[in-house]
DOBALO-584731 format. One record per residue (C-alpha): residue in three letters; x, y, z. Coordinates in steps of 0.2 Angstrom, whole numbers, padded with zeros to 4 digits, always signed. Last residue first. Example, Ala and Ser with C-alpha at 12.3 -4.5 7.8 and 13.67 -1.06 7.14 Angstrom:
Ser+0068-0005+0036
Ala+0062-0022+0039
This chain:
Unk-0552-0355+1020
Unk-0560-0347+1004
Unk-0543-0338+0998
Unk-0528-0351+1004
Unk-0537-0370+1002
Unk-0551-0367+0993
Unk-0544-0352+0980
Unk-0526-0364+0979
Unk-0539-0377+0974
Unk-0550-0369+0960
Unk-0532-0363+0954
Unk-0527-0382+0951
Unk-0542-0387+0942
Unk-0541-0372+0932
Unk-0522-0377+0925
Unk-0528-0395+0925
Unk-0544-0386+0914
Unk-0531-0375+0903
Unk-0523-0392+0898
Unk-0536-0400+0893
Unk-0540-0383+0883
Unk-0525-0381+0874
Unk-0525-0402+0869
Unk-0540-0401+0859
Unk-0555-0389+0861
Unk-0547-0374+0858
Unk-0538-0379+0844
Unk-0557-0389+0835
Unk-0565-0372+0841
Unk-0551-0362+0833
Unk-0553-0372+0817
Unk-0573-0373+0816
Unk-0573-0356+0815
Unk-0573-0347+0798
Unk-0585-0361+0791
Unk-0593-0366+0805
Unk-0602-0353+0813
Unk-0600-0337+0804
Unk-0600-0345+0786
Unk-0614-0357+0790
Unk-0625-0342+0800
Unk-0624-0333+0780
Unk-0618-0316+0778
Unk-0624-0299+0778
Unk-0614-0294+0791
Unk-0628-0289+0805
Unk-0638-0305+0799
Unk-0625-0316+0802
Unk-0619-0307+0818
Unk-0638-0311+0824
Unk-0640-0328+0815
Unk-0623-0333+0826
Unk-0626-0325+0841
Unk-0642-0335+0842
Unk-0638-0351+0841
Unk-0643-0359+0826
Unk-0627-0361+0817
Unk-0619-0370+0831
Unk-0598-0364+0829
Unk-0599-0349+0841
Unk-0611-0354+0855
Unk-0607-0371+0854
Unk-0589-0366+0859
Unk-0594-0355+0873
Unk-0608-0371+0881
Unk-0595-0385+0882
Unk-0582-0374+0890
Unk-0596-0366+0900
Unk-0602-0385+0904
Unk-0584-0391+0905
Unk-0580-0377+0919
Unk-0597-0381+0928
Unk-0590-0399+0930
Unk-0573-0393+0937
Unk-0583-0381+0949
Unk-0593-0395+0955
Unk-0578-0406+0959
Unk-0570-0420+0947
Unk-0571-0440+0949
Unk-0588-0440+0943
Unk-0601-0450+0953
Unk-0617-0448+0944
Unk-0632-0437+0947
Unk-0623-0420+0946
Unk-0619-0425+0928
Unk-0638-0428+0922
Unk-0641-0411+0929
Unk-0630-0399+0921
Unk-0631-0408+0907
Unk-0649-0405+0905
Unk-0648-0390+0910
Unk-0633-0386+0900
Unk-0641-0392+0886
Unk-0655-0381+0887
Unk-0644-0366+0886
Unk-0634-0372+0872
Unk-0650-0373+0863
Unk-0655-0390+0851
Unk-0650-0388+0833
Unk-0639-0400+0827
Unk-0622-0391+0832
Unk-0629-0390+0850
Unk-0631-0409+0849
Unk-0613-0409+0840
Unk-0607-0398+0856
Unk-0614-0408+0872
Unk-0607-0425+0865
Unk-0591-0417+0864
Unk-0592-0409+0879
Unk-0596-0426+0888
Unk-0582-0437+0876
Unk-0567-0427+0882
Unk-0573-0426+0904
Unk-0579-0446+0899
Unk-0559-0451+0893
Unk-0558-0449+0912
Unk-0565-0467+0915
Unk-0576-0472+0900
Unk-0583-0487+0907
Unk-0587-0480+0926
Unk-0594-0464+0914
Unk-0607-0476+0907
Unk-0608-0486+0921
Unk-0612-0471+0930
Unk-0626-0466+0918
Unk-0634-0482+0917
Unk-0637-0485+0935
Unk-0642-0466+0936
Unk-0655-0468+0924
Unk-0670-0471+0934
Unk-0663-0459+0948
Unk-0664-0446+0935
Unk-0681-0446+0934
Unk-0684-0442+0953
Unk-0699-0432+0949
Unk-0691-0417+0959
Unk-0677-0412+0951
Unk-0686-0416+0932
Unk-0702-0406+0938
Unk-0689-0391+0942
Unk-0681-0389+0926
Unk-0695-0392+0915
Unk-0704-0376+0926
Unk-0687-0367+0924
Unk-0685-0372+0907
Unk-0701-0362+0903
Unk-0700-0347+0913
Unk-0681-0347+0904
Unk-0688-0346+0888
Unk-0702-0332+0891
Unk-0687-0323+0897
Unk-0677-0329+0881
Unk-0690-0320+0871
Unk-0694-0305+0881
Unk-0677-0297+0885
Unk-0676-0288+0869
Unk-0694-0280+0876
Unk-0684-0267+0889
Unk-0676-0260+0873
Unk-0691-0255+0864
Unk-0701-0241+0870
Unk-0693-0241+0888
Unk-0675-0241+0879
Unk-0680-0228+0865
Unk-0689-0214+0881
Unk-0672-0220+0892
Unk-0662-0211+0876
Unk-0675-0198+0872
Unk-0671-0192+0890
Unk-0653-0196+0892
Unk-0649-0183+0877
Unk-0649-0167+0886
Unk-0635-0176+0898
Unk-0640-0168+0917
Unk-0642-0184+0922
Unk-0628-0191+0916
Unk-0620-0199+0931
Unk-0637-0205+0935
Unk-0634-0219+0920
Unk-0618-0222+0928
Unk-0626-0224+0945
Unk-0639-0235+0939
Unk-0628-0249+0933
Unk-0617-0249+0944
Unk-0631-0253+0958
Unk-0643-0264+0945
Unk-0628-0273+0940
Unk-0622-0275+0956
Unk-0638-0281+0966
Unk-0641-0293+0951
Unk-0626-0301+0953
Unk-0626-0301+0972
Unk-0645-0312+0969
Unk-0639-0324+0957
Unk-0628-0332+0971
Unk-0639-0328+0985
Unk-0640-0313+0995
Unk-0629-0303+1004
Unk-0616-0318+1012
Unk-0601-0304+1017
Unk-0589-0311+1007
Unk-0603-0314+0994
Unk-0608-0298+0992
Unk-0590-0291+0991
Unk-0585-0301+0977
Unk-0599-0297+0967
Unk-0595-0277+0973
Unk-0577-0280+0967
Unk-0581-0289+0950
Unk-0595-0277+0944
Unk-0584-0261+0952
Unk-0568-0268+0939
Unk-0581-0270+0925
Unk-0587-0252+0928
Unk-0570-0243+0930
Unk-0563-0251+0912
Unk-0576-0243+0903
Unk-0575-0227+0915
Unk-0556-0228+0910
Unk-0557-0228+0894
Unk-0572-0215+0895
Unk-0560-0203+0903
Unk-0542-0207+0891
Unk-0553-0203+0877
Unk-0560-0186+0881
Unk-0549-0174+0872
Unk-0550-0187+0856
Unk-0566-0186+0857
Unk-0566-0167+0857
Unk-0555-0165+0845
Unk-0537-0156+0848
Unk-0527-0173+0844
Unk-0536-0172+0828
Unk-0544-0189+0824
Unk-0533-0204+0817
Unk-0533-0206+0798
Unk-0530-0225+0796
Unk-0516-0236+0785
Unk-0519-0256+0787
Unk-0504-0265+0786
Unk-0505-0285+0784
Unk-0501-0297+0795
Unk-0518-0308+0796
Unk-0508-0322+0783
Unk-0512-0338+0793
Unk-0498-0334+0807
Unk-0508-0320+0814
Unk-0526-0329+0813
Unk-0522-0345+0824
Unk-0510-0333+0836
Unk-0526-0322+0840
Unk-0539-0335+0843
Unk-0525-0347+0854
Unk-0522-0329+0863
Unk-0539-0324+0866
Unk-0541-0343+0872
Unk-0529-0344+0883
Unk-0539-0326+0889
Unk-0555-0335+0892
Unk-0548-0350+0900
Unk-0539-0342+0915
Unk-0553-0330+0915
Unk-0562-0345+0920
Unk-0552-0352+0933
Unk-0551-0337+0942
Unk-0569-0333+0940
Unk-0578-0350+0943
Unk-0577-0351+0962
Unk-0580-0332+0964
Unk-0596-0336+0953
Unk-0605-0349+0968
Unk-0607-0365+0963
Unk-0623-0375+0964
Unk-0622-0385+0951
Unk-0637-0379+0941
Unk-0640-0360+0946
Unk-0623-0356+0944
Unk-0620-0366+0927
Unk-0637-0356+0923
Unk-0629-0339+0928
Unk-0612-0343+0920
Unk-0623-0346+0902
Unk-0634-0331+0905
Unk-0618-0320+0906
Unk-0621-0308+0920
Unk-0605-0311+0932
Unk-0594-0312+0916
Unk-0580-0328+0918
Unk-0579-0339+0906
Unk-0595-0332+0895
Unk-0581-0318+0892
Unk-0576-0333+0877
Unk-0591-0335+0868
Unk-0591-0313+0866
Unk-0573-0312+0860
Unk-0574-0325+0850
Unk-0589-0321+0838
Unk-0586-0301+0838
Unk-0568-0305+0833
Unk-0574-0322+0820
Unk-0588-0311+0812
Unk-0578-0297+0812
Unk-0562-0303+0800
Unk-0573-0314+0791
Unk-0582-0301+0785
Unk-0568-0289+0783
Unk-0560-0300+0770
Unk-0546-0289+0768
Unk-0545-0272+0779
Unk-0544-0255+0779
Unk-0561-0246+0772
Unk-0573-0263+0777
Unk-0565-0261+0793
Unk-0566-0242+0799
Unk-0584-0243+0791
Unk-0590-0257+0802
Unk-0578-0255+0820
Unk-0591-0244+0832
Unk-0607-0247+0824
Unk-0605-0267+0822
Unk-0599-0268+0840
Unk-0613-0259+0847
Unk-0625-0271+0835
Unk-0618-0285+0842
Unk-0616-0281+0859
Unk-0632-0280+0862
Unk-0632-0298+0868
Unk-0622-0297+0883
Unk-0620-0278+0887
Unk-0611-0281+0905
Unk-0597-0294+0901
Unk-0600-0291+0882
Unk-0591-0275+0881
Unk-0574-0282+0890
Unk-0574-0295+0877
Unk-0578-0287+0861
Unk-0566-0273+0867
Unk-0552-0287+0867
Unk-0559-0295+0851
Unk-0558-0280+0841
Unk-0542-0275+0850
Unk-0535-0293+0846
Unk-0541-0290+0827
Unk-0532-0272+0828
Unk-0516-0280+0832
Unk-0518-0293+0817
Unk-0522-0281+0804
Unk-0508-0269+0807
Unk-0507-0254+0810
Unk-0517-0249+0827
Unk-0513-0237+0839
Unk-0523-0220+0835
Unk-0539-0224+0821
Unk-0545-0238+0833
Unk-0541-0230+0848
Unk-0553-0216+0841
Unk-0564-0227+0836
Unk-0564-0235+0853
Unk-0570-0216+0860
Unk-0582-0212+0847
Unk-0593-0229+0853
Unk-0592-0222+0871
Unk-0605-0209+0865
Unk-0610-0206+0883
Unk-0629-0205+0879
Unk-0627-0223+0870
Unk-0615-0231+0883
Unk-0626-0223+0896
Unk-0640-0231+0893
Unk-0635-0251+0885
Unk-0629-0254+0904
Unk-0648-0255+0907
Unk-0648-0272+0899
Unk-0639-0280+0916
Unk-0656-0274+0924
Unk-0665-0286+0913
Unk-0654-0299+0910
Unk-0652-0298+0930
Unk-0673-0301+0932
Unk-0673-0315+0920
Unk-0664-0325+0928
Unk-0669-0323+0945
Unk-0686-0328+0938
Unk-0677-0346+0935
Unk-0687-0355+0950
Unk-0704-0347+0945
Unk-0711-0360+0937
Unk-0704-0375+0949
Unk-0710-0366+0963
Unk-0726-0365+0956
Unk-0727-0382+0951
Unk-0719-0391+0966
Unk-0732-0381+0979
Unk-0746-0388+0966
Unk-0739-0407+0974
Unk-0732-0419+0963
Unk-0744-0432+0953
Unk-0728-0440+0944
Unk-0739-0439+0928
Unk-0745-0421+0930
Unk-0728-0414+0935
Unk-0720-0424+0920
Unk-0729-0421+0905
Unk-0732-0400+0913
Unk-0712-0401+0910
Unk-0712-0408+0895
Unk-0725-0397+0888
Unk-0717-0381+0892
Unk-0699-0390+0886
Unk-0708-0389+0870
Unk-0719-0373+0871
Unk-0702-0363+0874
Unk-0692-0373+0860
Unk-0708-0370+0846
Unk-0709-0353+0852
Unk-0689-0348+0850
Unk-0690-0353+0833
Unk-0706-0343+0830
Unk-0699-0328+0838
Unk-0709-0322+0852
Unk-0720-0308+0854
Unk-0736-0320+0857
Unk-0726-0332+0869
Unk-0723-0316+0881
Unk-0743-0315+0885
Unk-0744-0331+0892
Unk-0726-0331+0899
Unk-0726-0313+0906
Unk-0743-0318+0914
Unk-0737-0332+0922
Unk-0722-0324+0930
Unk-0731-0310+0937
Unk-0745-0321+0946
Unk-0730-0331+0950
Unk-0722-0318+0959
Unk-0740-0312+0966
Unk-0741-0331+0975
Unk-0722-0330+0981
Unk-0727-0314+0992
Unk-0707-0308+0992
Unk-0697-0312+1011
Unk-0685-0299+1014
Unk-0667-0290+1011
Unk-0661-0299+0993
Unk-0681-0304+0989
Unk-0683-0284+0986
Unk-0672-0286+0971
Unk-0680-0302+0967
Unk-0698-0293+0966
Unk-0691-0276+0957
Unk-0686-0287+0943
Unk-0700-0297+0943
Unk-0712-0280+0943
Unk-0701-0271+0930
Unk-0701-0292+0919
Unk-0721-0289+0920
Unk-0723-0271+0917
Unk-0714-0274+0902
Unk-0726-0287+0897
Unk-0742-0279+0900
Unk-0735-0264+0890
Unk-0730-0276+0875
Unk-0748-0282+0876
């Protein structure tokens, strides 16, 4: 069955590359798609099952009582394949960063430059940051090996001290990273491309790096820490400075290519990100081809690694078809009226109360993903006074700080369990004050100053 389902998300992956310079046989990328979802649901989670079969059933609800065309129903099951095909190449990024032994280099940052807790906890969330734009979810385990042991050793509270670095600096790359599933499904919904959403979104993750690293300094996080750096004559100190620089190399060739595609109209919007993750990605894993260790290391990612992408692809198959059934059903013109009285009532107060409605939903348990489908879509259906970029920026806003302070969302149970803490602490107690900052008067202001470089992009970069 695992097989089945590797070969499965390989094929779809290979499909939506090939989509990039031709036409695809749709009927063999559903064939593909619904067996990854039969097949998929069995090596699910349980919690992910119960929200997949969910919004499954919801969606089939709707085809079948609106009588749409079968056309509708493919297209709809297949229409976030896209998806799933970048979280799969965007895992390949995992290869070379284990056959490279990049985690030796930031420890040996770590162990060089850094006295004091508070610096070091912007580094952790710096490198948390950078890491997570191409690593995603993997980069909880990556960030545990490479700052654990120097932390427990050298620092108060070290829980504490990790769970809110790794927590904020992955919740706030979702700003602007080309592969985040988040900016993907913002994408996907609104119909805005990610050069749009990168100015302004960097603009709002790095406020929020510094909102995250004033909050802790001037609450006590000031204290020396005494490390033993490496040997100047090491090895990994010797080739530090190169893998620094290779890190920093792959984010900058992610951006430029992306940027590139769409200049020149390769593709879709989904499409140049998948084209340059599976380009980058494949010419640092080839850079190491005469590595003894790359072997064993793709043998561990095709035994295991390529599965991780299993539960939220099965997901995505899912919301897709729900997704799709709700566009064309016409639901939302029912409760349209409703809706733009609602907001007509509300005035701009709504761009305050939508987030917040969109976090304490989150906060109770339903997927920040899903919401920002759902969202996504009941705000495209009334008349806001804001652009399409604005309203992807509240749902990323809305989405990053759901992430962090909703205890079921999956970054929290996975740097809970990682920690050996509870999803509680991680979430809300050690960060529902930065989220409650970041949230308040910071962030209105950081979406005027977003509003405003959305327009100097239109009017002087885009025209």
């Amino acid at each position: 069955m695992k097989n089945i389902c590797k070969m499965a998300l390989l094929v779809i992956t290979f499909l939506h590359v090939i989509k990039l310079f031709m036409p695809v046989n749709l009927e063999l990328l559903t064939f593909f798609t619904a067996l990854l979802f039969m097949l998929g649901l069995f090596m699910q989670k349980k919690g992910f099952r119960t929200i997949t079969l969910i919004f499954f059933a919801l969606g089939i609800s709707i085809l079948v009582y609106y009588k749409l065309p079968f056309p509708l129903w493919i297209s709809s099951l297949t229409s976030m394949t896209n998806i799933i095909a970048i979280i799969v190449v965007m895992q390949l990024f995992a290869i070379p960063i284990e056959v490279g032994h990049y985690s030796d280099t930031i420890e040996y940052w770590l162990k060089k430059l850094f006295k004091k807790e508070s610096s070091l906890y912007l580094f952790a969330m710096l490198v948390t940051n950078l890491f997570s734009s191409f690593l995603l979810f993997g980069t909880v385990p990556v960030m545990v090996s490479l700052f654990n042991k120097a932390l427990k050793n050298n620092v108060r509270d070290h829980q504490r001290f990790f769970a809110t670095a790794i927590m904020r600096g992955y919740a706030l790359v979702l700003f602007w990273a080309p592969g985040a599933v988040i900016m993907l499904l913002v994408m996907q919904v609104t119909h805005v491309s990610w050069s749009q959403l990168f100015l302004p979104g960097l603009l709002l993750s790095i406020i929020g790096l510094l909102t995250s690293y004033g909050l802790e300094h001037f609450s006590g996080l000031n204290k020396s820490i005494v490390t033993k750096p490496l040997p100047e004559t090491s090895s990994v100190a010797q080739n530090a400075p190169k893998q620094t620089a290779h890190i920093i190399l792959v984010v900058i060739a992610l951006l430029v290519l992306i940027s590139l595609f769409e200049a020149f109209s390769i593709g879709s919007a989904t499409g140049r990100i998948l084209l340059a993750g599976l380009l980058v990605s494949t010419i640092w894993i080839v850079s190491f081809f005469k590595n003894a260790e790359l072997k064993s290391v793709l043998s561990l990612y095709w035994k295991g690694g390529i599965t991780q992408a299993t539960d939220f692809s099965v997901f995505f198959i899912a919301v897709g078809l729900f997704a799709g059934a709700v566009d064309h059903s016409g639901i939302l013109s029912h409760i349209q009226p409703l809706l733009q009285g609602s907001v007509n009532h509300l005035g701009l107060y709504s761009i305050i109360i939508i987030p917040l409605l969109f976090i304490l939903i989150a906060v109770c348990g339903i997927h920040p993903l899903v919401l920002a489908v759902m969202f996504g879509k009941i705000l495209l259906a009334v008349s806001l006074p804001l652009s399409s970029v604005s309203i992807a920026l509240i749902l990323t806003l809305s989405a990053s700080i759901s992430f962090i302070i909703s205890p079921f969302a999956g970054m929290s149970l996975m740097t809970a369990k990682f920690l050996n803490v509870t999803p509680m602490e991680v979430s809300l107690k050690w960060n529902l004050l930065f989220c409650t900052i970041f949230f308040n008067r910071r962030t209105h202001f950081c979406l005027c100053l977003a509003w405003i470089v959305e327009r100097f992009c239109h009017t002087f970069i885009i025209v």
